[in-house]
N, C-alpha and C positions, 0 to 999 in steps of 0.2 A: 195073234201078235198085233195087228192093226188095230183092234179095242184096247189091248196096253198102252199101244203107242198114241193112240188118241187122246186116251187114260192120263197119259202123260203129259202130252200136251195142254191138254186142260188144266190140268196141275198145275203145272208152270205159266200158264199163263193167267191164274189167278192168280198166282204168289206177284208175279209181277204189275199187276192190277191191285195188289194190295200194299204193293211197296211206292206205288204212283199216288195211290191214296196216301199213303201215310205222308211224302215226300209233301204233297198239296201242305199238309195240317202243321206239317211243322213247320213250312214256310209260312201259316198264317199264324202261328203259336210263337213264331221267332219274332215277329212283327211287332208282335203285346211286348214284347221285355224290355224291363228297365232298361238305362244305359250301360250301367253297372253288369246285368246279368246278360245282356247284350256280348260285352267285351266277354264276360269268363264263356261263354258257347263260342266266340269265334274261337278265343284261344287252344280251346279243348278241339275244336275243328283239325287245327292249324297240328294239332300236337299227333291226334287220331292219325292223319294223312301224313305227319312224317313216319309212323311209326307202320308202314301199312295195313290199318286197321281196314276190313273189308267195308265198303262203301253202303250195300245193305245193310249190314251187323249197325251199321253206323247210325243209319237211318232210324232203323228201331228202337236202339240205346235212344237215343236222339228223341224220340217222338215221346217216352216214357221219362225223361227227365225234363224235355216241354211244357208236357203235363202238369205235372207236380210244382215245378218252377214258378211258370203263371200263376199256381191255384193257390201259391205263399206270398207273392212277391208284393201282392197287396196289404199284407200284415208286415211287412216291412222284413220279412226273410230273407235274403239274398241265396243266388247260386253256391255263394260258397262256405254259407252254413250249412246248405243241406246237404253238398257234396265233398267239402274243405276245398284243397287248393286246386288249381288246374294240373298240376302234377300228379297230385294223389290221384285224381281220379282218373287221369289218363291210365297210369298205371293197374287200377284196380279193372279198368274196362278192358285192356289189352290184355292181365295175365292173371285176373277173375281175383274177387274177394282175398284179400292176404288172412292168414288162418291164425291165430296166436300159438307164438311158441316161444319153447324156455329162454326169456331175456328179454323178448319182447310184449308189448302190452298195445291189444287195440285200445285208443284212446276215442271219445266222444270231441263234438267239436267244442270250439273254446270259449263259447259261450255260454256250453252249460259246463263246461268247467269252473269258466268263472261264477257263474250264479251258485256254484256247488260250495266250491272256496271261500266265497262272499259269507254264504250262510255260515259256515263250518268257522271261521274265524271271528267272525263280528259275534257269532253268540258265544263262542267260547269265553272270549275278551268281556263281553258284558254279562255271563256269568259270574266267570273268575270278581270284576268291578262288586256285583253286587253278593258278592258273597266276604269279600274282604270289607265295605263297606256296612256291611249287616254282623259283624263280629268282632269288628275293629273297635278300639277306644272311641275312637271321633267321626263317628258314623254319621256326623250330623253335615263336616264338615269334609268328607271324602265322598267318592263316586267317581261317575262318568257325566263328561256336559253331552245335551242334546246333538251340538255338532260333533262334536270327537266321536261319539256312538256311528252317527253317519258317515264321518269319515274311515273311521274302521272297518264298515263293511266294504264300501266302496273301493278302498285301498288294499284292503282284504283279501277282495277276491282277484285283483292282481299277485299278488304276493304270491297263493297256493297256485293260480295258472303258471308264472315263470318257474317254480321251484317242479310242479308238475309235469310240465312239458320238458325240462330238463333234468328226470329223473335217470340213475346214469342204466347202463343198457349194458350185459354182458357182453363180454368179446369187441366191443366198445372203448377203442383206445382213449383215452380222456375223459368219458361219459364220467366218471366218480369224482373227479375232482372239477368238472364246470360243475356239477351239480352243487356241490360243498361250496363252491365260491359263488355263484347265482343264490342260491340258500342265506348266504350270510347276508350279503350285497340286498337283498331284498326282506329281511328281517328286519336289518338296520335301518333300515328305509323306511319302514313300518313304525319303527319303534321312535324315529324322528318325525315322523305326522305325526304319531298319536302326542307324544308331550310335547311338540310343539303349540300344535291344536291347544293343549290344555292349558300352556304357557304365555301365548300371545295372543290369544282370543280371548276378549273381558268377559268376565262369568255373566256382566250382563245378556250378552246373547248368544254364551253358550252354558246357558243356568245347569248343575247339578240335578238328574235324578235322583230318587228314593231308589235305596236298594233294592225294594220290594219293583220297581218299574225296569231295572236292570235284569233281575232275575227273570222276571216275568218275557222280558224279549229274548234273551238269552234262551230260554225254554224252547219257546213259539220258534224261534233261528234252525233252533235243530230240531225240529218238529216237521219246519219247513223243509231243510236240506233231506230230510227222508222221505219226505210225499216227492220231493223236485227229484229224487236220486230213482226212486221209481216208476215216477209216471212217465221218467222221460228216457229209463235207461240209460243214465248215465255212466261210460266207464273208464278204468283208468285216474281214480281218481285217491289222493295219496290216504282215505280212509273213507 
């Protein structure tokens, strides 16, 4: 019984020698953060301790999104791309990973949404351009200009994030119909950049591509949105 209990002792008081340790590294690891990544750790602090999340458990979580934090924040990452908001994660750390089920969809965060949408829109638009430009009567005198192409992606991939994030959700009172009015509200929107762009911008410095250079980006757009959709595990995303 006295070698258990020694046994024991020892035990515990390494665990606790290694929670003093970790305690040190994250107080020199919380040190490094931005201002920005600063705020979302107090706040997730502030949310853990309302919620009584155990102080150790805390510690650990804590030390392992430290890590990582720092070793982005230099590429210009924030806390809450890599985690989304201080809610979600509060949540996910207090009642563990949320699992998908019927109605519901893990989503990735909204930046590769947007980059996914970006791609997915701007080359569709500058397929569809160079494919009606390339079989039309007056192929000489239709297309897409250089900025309306940039603007279409750029706008783009706003357009699939709002329509995305407010895909409607079963069991979900209202989910179907924001979705339908976000959807429109945000097409129309779209659809006012692009021929405005084409309308009030002089062709001088937004010159008409060759169909053949519309097709061609349009290709490479979805070329890219599938390298980008799997290197990065992208999910949730409306195709």
């Amino acid at each position: 019984m006295k070698k258990n209990d020694e046994k024991k002792l020892n035990t515990e008081q390494q665990q606790m020698d290694n929670l003093v340790a970790l305690k040190e590294e994250n107080d020199t690891l919380f040190s490094q953060l931005t201002n920005k990544n600063e705020e979302y750790m107090v706040k997730l602090d502030k949310r853990l301790t309302e919620a009584n999340y155990p102080d150790d458990e805390k510690t650990r979580v804590f030390n392992d999104m430290l890590k990582e934090i720092v070793s982005q924040q230099s590429a210009g990452v924030t806390a809450r791309k890599l985690y989304g908001t201080v809610t979600e994660r509060s949540v996910e750390i207090v009642e563990g990973p949320q699992q998908e089920t019927e109605g519901q969809v893990q989503r990735s965060e909204n930046w590769k949404l947007y980059v996914d949408g970006a791609l997915m829109l701007g080359g569709m638009f500058a397929l569809i351009t160079g494919l009606s430009a390339l079989f039309g009567n007056e192929s000489n005198t239709t297309g897409m200009g250089i900025i309306t192409l940039l603007l279409n992606f750029i706008v783009g991939g706003f357009v699939i994030l709002a329509i995305t994030k407010n895909a409607p959700v079963q069991g979900v009172k209202g989910s179907l119909l924001r979705y339908i009015l976000v959807s429109v509200v945000a097409m129309f929107g779209w659809i006012i950049v692009m021929t405005g762009s084409m309308a009030i911008i002089p062709q001088s410095l937004n010159p008409l591509m060759p169909p053949a250079v519309n097709l061609i980006i349009g290709a490479a757009a979805f070329a890219g949105k599938w390298y980008f959709k799997r290197k990065y595990k992208v999910k949730g995303t409306l195709f």
